[in-house]
C-alpha positions as protocol buffer text, in pm:
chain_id: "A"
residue {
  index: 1
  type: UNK
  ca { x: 14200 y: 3973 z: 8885 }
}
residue {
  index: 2
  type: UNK
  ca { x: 14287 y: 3981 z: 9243 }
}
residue {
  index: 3
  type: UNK
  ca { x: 14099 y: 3766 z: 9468 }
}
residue {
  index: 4
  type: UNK
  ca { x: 13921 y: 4099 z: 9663 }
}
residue {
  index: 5
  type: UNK
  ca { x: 13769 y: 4226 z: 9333 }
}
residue {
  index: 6
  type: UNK
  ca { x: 13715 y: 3873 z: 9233 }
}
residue {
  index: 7
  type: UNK
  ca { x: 13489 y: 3850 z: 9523 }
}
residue {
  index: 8
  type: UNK
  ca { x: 13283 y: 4211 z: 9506 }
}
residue {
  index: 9
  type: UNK
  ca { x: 13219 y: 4078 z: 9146 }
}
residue {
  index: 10
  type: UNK
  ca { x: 13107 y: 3746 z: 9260 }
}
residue {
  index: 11
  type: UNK
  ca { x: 12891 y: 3965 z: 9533 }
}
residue {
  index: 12
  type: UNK
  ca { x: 12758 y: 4173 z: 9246 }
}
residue {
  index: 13
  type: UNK
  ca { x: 12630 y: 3859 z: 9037 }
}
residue {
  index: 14
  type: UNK
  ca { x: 12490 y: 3710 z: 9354 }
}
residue {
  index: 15
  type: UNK
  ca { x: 12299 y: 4031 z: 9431 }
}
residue {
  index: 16
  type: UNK
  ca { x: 12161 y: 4073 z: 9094 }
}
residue {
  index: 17
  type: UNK
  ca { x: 12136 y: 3699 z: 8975 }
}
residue {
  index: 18
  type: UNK
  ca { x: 11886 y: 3683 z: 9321 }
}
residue {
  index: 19
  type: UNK
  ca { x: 11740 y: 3990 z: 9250 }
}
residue {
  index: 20
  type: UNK
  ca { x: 11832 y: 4130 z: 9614 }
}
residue {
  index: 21
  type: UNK
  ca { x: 11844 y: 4501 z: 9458 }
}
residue {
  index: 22
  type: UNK
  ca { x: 11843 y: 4662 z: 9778 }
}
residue {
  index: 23
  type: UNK
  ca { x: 12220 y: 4571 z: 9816 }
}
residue {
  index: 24
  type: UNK
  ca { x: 12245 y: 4688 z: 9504 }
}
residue {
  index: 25
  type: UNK
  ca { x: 12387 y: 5071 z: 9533 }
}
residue {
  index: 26
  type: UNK
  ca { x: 12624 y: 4941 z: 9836 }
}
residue {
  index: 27
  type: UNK
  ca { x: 12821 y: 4702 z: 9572 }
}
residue {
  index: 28
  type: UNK
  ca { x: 12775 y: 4938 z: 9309 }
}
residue {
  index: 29
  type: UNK
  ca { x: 12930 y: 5221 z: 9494 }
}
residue {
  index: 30
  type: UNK
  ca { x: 13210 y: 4983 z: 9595 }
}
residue {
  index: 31
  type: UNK
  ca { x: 13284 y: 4924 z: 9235 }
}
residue {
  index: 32
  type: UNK
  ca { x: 13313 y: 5290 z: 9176 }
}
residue {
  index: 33
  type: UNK
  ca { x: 13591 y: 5317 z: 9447 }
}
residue {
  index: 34
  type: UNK
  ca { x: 13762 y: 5092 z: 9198 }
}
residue {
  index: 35
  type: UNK
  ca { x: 13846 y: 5385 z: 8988 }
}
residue {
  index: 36
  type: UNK
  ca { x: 13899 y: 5123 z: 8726 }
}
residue {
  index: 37
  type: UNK
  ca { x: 13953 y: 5269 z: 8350 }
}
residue {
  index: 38
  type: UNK
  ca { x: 13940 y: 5133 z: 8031 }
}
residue {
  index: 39
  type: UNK
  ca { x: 14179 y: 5158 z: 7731 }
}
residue {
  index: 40
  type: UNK
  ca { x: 14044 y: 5189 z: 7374 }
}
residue {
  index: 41
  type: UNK
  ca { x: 14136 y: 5104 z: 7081 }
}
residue {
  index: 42
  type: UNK
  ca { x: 14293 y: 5341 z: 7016 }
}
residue {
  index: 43
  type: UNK
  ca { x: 14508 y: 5382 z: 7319 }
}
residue {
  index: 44
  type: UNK
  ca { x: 14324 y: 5621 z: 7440 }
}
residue {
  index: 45
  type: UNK
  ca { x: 14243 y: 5595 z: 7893 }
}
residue {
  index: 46
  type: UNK
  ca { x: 13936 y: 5625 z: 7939 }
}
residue {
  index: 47
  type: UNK
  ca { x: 13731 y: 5598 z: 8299 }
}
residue {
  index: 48
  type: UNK
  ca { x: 13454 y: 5373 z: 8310 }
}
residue {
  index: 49
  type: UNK
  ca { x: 13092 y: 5396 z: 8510 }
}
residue {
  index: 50
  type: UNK
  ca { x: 12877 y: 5093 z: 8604 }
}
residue {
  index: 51
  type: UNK
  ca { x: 13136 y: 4794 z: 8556 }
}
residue {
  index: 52
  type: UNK
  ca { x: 12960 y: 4517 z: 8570 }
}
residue {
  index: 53
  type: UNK
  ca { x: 13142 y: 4151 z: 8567 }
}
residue {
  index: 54
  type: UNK
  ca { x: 13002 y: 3883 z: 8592 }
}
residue {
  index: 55
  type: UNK
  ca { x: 13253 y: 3568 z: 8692 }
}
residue {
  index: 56
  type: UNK
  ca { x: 13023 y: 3287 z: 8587 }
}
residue {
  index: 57
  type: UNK
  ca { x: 12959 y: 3347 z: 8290 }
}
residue {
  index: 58
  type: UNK
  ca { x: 13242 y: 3584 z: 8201 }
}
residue {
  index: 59
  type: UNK
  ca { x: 13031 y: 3862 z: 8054 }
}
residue {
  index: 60
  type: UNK
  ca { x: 13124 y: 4202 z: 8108 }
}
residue {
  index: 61
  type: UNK
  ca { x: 12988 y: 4517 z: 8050 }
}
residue {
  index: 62
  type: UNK
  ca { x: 13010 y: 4928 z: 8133 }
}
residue {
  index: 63
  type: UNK
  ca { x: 12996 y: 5231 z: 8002 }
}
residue {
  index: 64
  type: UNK
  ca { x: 13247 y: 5551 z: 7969 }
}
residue {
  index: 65
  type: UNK
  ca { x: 13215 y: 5789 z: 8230 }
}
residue {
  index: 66
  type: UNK
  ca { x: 13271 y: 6063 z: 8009 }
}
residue {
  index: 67
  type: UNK
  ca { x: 13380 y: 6130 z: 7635 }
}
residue {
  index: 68
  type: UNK
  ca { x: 13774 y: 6102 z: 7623 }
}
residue {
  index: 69
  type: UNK
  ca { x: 13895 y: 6374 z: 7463 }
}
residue {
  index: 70
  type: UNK
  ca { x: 13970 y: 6394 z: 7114 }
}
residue {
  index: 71
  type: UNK
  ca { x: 14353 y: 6340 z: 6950 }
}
């Protein structure tokens, strides 16, 4: 991972891990610039909502933006 989105990921853990939620939306949103996508099994793209890495622990988790569309 690049060192800029290693950082807004580090940002997001700090904001959340000290509960300082009113920063929240403002890293959140920042994310969502990303335009990051995820591929599935299947091979199929898919764009992704609410990324959420955490570096320190190495958990990750999101969900799909919308239903990719059926082969």
């Amino acid at each position: 991972m690049p060192p800029p989105m290693q950082r807004l990921f580090a940002e997001l853990e700090e904001v959340v891990e000290g509960q300082m939620f009113s920063f929240l939306n403002d890293v959140e949103k920042r994310i969502a610039a990303l335009n990051l996508r995820a591929v599935l099994p299947d091979g199929v793209d898919a764009p992704i909502s609410q990324l959420h890495i955490y570096p320190t622990t190495g958990a990750i988790s999101f969900t799909l933006a919308k239903s990719p569309a059926l082969a």
